[in-house]
C-alpha positions as CSV (number, residue, x, y, z in Angstrom):
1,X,28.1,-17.4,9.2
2,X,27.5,-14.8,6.3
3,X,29.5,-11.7,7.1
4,X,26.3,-9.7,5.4
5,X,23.3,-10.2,4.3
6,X,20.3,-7.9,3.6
7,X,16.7,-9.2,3.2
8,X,13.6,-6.8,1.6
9,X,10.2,-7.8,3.1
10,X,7.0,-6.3,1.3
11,X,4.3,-4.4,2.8
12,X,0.5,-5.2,2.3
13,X,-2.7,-3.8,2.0
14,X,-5.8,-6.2,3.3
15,X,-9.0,-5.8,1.3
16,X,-11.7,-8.0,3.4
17,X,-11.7,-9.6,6.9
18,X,-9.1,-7.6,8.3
19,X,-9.7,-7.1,12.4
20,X,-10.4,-10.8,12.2
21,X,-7.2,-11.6,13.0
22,X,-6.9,-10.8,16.5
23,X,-6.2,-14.0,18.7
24,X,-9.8,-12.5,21.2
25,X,-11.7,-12.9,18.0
26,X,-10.5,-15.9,16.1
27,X,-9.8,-18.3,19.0
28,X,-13.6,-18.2,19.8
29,X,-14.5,-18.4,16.1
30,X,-12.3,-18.1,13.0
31,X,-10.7,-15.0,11.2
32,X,-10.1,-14.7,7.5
33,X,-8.6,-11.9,5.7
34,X,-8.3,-11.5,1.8
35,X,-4.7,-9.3,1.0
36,X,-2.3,-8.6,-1.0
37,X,1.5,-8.0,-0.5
38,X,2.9,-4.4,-2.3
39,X,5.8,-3.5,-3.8
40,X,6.9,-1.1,-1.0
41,X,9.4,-3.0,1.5
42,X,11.3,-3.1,4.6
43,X,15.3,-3.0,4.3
44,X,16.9,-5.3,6.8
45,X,21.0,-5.9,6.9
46,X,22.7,-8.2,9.2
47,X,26.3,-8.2,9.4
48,X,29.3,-8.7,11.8
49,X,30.4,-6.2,13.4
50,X,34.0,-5.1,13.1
51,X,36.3,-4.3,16.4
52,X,37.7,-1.3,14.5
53,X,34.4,0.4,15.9
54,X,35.1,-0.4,19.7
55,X,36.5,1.1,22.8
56,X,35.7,4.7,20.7
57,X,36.9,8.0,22.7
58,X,33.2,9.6,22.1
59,X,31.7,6.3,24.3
60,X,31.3,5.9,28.3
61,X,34.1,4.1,29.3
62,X,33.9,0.5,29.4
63,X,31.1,0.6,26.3
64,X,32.4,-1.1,23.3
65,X,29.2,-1.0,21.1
66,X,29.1,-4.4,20.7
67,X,25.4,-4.0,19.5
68,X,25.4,-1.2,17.1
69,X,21.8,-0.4,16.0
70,X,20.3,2.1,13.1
71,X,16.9,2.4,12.9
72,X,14.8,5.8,13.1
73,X,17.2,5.8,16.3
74,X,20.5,4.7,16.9
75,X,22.0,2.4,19.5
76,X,25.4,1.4,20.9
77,X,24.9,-1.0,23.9
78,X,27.6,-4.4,24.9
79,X,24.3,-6.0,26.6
80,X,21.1,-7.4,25.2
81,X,19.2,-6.3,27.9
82,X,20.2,-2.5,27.1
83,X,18.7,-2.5,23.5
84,X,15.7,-0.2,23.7
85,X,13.9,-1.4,20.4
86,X,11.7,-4.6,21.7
87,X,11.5,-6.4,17.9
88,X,15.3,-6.2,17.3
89,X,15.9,-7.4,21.3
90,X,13.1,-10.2,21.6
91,X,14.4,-11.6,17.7
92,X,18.3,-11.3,18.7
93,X,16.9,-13.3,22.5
94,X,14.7,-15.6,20.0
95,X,17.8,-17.1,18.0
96,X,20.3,-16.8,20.3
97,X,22.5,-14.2,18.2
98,X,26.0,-13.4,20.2
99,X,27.4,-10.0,19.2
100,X,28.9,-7.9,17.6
101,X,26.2,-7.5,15.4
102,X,25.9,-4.8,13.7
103,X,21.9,-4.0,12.4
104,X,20.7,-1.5,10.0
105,X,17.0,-1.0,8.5
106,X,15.3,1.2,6.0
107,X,11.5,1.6,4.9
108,X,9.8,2.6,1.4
109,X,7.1,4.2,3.8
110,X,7.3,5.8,7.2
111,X,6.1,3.3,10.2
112,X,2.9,3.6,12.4
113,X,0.8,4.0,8.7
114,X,-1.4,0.5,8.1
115,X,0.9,-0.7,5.6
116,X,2.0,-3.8,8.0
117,X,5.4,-2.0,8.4
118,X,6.5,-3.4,12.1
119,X,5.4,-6.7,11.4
120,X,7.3,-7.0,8.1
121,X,10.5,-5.4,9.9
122,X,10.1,-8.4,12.2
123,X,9.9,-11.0,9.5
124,X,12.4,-9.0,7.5
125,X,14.8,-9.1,10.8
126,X,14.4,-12.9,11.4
127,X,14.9,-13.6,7.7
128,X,18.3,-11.9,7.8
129,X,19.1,-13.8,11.6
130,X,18.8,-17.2,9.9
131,X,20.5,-16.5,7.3
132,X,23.2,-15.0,8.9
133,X,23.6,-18.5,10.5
134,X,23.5,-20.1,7.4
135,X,20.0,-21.5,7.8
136,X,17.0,-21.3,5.2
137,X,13.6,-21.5,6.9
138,X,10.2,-21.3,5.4
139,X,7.5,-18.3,5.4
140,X,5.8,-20.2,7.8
141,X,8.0,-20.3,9.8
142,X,9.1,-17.0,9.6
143,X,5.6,-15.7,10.4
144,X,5.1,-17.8,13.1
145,X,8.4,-16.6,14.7
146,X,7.4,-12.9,14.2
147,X,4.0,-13.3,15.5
148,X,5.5,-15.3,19.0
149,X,7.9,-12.6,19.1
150,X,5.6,-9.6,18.6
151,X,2.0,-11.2,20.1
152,X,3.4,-13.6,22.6
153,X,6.2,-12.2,23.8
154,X,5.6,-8.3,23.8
155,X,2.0,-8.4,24.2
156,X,1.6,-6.0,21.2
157,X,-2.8,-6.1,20.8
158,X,-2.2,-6.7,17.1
159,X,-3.3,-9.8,14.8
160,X,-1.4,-12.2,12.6
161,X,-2.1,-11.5,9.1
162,X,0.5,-8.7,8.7
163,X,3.6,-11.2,9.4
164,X,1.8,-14.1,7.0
165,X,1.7,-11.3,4.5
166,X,4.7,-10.3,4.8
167,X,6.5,-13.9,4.9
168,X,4.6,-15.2,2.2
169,X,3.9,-12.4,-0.1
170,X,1.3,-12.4,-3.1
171,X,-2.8,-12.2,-3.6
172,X,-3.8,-14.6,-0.3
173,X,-6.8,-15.6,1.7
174,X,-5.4,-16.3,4.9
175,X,-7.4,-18.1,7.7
176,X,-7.0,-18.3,11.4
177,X,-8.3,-21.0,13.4
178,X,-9.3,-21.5,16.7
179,X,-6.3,-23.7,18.1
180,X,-3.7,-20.7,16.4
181,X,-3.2,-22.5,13.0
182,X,-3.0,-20.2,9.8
183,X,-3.9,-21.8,6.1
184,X,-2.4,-19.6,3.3
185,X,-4.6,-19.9,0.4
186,X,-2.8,-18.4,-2.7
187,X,-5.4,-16.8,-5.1
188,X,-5.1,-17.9,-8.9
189,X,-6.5,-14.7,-10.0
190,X,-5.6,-14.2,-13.8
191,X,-3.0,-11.8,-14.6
192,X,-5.6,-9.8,-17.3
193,X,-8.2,-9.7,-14.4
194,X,-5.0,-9.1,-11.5
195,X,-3.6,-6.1,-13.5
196,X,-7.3,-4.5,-14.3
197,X,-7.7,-4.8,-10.3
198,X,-4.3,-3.3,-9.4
199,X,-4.7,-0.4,-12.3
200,X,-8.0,1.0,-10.6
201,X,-6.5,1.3,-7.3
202,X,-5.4,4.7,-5.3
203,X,-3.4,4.8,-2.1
204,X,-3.1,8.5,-0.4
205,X,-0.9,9.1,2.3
206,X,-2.8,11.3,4.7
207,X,0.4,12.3,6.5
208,X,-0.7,11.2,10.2
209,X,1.4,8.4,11.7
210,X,-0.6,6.7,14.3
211,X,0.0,4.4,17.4
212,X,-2.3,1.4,16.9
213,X,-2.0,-0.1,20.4
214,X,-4.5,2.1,21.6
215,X,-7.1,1.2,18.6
216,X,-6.2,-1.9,18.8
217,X,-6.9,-2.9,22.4
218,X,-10.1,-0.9,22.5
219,X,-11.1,-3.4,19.7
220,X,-9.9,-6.2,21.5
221,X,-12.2,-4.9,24.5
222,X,-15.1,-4.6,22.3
223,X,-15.1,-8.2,20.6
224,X,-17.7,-9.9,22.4
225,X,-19.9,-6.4,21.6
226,X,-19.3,-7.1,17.9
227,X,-18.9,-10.6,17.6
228,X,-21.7,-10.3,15.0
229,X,-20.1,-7.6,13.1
230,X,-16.8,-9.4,13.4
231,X,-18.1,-12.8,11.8
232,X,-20.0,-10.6,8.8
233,X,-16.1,-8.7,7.7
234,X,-14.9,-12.4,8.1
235,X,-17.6,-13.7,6.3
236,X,-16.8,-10.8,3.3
237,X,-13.4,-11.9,3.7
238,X,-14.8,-15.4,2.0
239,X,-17.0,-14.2,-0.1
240,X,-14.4,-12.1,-2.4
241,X,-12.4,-15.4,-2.5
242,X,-15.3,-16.8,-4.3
243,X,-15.8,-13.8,-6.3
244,X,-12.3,-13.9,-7.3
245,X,-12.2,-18.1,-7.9
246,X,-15.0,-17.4,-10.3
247,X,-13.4,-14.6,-12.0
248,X,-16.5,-12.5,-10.9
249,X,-14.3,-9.8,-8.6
250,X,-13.9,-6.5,-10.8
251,X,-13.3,-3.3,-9.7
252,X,-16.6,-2.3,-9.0
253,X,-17.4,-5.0,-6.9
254,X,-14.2,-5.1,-5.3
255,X,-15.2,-0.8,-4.4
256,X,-18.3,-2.0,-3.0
257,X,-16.8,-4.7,-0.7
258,X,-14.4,-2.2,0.5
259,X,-16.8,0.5,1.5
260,X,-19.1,-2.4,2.9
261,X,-16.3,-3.3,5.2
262,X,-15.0,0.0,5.8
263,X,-18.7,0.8,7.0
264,X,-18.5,-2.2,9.7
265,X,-14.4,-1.4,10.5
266,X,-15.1,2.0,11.8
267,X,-17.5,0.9,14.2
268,X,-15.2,-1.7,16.2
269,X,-14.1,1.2,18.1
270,X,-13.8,5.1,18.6
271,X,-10.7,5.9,17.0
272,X,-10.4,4.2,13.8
273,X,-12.1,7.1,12.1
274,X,-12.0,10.9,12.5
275,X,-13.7,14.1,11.3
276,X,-10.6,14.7,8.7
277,X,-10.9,10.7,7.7
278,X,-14.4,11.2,7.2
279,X,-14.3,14.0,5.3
280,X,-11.7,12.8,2.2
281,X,-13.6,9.6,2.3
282,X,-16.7,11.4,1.0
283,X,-14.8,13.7,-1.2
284,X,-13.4,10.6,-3.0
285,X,-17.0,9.1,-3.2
286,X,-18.1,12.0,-4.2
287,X,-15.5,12.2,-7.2
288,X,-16.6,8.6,-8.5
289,X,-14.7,6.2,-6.4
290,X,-16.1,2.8,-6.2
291,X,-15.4,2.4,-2.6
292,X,-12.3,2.3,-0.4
293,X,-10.5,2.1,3.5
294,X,-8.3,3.1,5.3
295,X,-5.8,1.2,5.5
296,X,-4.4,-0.7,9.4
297,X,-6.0,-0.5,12.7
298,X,-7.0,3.4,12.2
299,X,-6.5,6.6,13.2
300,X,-4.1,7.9,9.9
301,X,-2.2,6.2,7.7
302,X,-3.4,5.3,4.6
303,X,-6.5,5.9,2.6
304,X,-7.2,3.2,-0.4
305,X,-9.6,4.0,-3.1
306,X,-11.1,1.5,-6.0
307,X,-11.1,4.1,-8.8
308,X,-13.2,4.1,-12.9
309,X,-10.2,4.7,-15.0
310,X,-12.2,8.2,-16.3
311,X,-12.8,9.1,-12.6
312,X,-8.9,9.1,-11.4
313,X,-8.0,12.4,-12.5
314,X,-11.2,13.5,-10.6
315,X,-10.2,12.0,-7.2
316,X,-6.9,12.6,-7.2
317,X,-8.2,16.6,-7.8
318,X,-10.7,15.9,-4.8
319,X,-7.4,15.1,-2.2
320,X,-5.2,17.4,-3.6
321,X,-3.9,18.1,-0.1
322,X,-2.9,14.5,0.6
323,X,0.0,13.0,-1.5
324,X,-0.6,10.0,-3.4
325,X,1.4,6.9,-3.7
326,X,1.8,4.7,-6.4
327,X,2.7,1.3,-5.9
328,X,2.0,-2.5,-8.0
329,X,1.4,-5.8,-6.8
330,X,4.0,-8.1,-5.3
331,X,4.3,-12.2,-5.6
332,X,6.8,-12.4,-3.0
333,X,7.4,-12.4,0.0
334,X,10.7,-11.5,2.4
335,X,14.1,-12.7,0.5
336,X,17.5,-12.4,0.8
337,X,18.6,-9.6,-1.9
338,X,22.5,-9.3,-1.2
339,X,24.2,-12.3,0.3
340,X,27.6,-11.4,0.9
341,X,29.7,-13.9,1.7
342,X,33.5,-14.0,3.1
C-alpha cells in the first residue's frame, strides 16, 4: 500500500440535458447531458495513519482516533460505524479499507453550489482508496462506484452525470439508458472553436450555498408531470452535439440553448429559481448576454452567462454585487497528483 497519495478531481458545469439524469426519468426513457469538466477541483489525500497520534490525553478514554477525518468538520472515531460523513463511511465500507486511515480534503469552491462538488469528492475519494491499495481502475469504474455509493446506497435524489464528469473529465455528451448504462461520447470540438466558446463564458458566484435534496426530490416527484418537458432538455442535450460535430455551436447559439433550457429547468419544480435568481438573470440579459443558467439542481450557487466579448465589461458592471469566478476548460478527469511512496 502507498503510505500517501493525493488525487484532484475536477468540477463541471452541464450546458444541455442536465435533470435528465435522474434514474425516475431515464429508466423510463433516456437522459443525455452535454458538459464540460473545469479547472476547479476537489483535493483528496489518503494516507496511513501514524500511532504517534493515539491514545491522546485530550480524547475519551479508550478512543484512539483510528479514523482521523478533515473535511469542513473534523472527526476522530476507532469504528466505521461512528463516522458521521456518509461519502467517506459508505466508500471506506465499499472497498473494505481497515484503519488507521488518516483522510484529508480541500475544494477550489465551497460545496452545496452546482459545480458537481460532492459527487467529485466521491470519485476523488475512491480514486485515492484504490490507489492506496496499489490498484488502477478506470473512470468508469470510478463513476460507477461513486454513483452505487451515493444513489444506491444513500438514497441521495441526485443523477449520474456529475460522477461521469468528474471521472472522465473533458467536453462530453453523456447518455443514460434505460437498463443504467452510461456511453461517454467525447466531443472533438476544435481547439480555435473550444477556446472562442470557453473565452465568452461568465460564472458568478451568488454567495447562497443550497441543499439540493429538497429540489431534487420535488423534481423527481414531478417527472411523470413533465415527462414532455424532460424529453425536449434531453432532446437539446442532442442537438448541441450536432451543432458542435458540425462546427456550427458558437457562442451565440450556445447563449440561446442555455436560456432555452434554463426557461424549461426552472419549471421542473418550485425552488430552482427565486426572486433574487430572477432578477440577476435579467440584468445580465439586459447587459447583452447571449443566454445563461444557473448552474446544479437550483436554489443558489452558480450563475453562468454566454457573453459578446464588447458586452463583458457591461455584465460584469450589471452583478456588481455577486463575485465572479474565472475558470478554463479541463481535459481530465480525477488523477493521482502526488504519489508518495515508502
Amino acid at each position: 500500500m502507498s503510505s500517501a497519495i493525493m488525487t484532484r478531481t475536477p468540477l463541471r458545469i452541464s450546458f444541455t440535458g442536465g435533470g435528465t439524469d435522474i434514474p425516475g426519468f431515464f429508466q423510463k426513457s433516456w437522459g443525455a447531458v452535454f458538459s464540460t469538466a473545469i479547472d476547479k477541483y476537489v483535493y483528496v489525500t489518503v494516507k496511513r495513519h501514524s500511532e504517534l497520534f493515539f491514545d491522546r490525553p485530550d480524547r475519551p478514554l479508550g478512543v484512539k482516533g483510528l479514523f482521523r477525518l478533515n473535511y469542513s468538520k473534523s472527526e476522530e472515531v476507532d469504528s466505521l460505524d461512528d463516522i458521521s460523513n456518509d461519502i467517506i463511511r459508505e466508500c471506506l465500507r465499499l472497498l473494505e479499507i481497515e484503519p488507521p486511515l488518516y483522510i484529508s480534503t480541500i475544494g477550489d469552491i465551497p460545496a452545496s453550489t452546482g459545480l458537481g462538488g460532492s459527487s467529485a469528492f466521491a470519485v476523488g475519494l475512491l480514486n485515492a482508496l484504490h490507489a492506496y491499495r496499489g490498484e488502477r481502475v478506470s473512470p468508469g469504474q470510478l463513476a460507477e462506484e461513486a454513483s452505487q455509493v451515493e444513489i444506491d446506497i444513500l438514497g441521495n435524489p441526485i443523477g449520474k452525470q456529475d460522477q461521469y464528469a468528474a471521472a472522465f473529465g473533458g467536453l462530453n455528451v453523456f447518455c443514460f439508458k434505460p437498463d443504467g448504462a452510461v456511453t461517454v461520447e467525447h466531443q472533438r470540438v476544435s481547439e480555435s472553436d473550444r477556446k472562442q466558446l470557453f473565452a465568452s463564458m461568465m460564472l458568478f458566484w451568488t454567495g447562497h450555498q443550497r441543499d439540493a435534496s429538497k429540489i431534487l426530490a420535488e423534481q423527481k416527484e414531478n417527472t411523470e408531470a413533465e415527462f414532455d418537458r424532460l424529453c425536449r432538455m434531453r432532446d437539446m442535450a442532442r442537438y448541441t452535439q450536432d451543432l458542435a460535430a458540425e462546427g456550427r455551436l458558437d457562442s451565440p447559439t450556445l447563449g440561446g440553448l442555455l436560456n432555452e433550457g434554463w426557461q424549461e429547468k426552472r419549471q421542473l419544480a418550485s425552488g430552482i429559481s427565486n426572486l433574487g435568481i430572477d432578477t440577476w438573470y435579467q440584468r445580465a440579459m439586459e447587459a447583452g448576454a447571449y443566454g445563461g443558467k444557473l448552474c446544479g439542481a437550483g436554489g443558489g450557487g452558480f450563475l453562468l452567462f454566454m457573453v459578446p466579448p464588447e458586452r463583458r465589461d457591461a455584465v460584469r458592471l450589471s452583478l456588481a454585487d455577486l463575485t465572479e469566478v474565472p475558470f478554463a476548460y479541463e481535459a481530465r478527469g480525477s488523477q493521482a497528483i502526488q504519489p508518495f511512496r515508502d
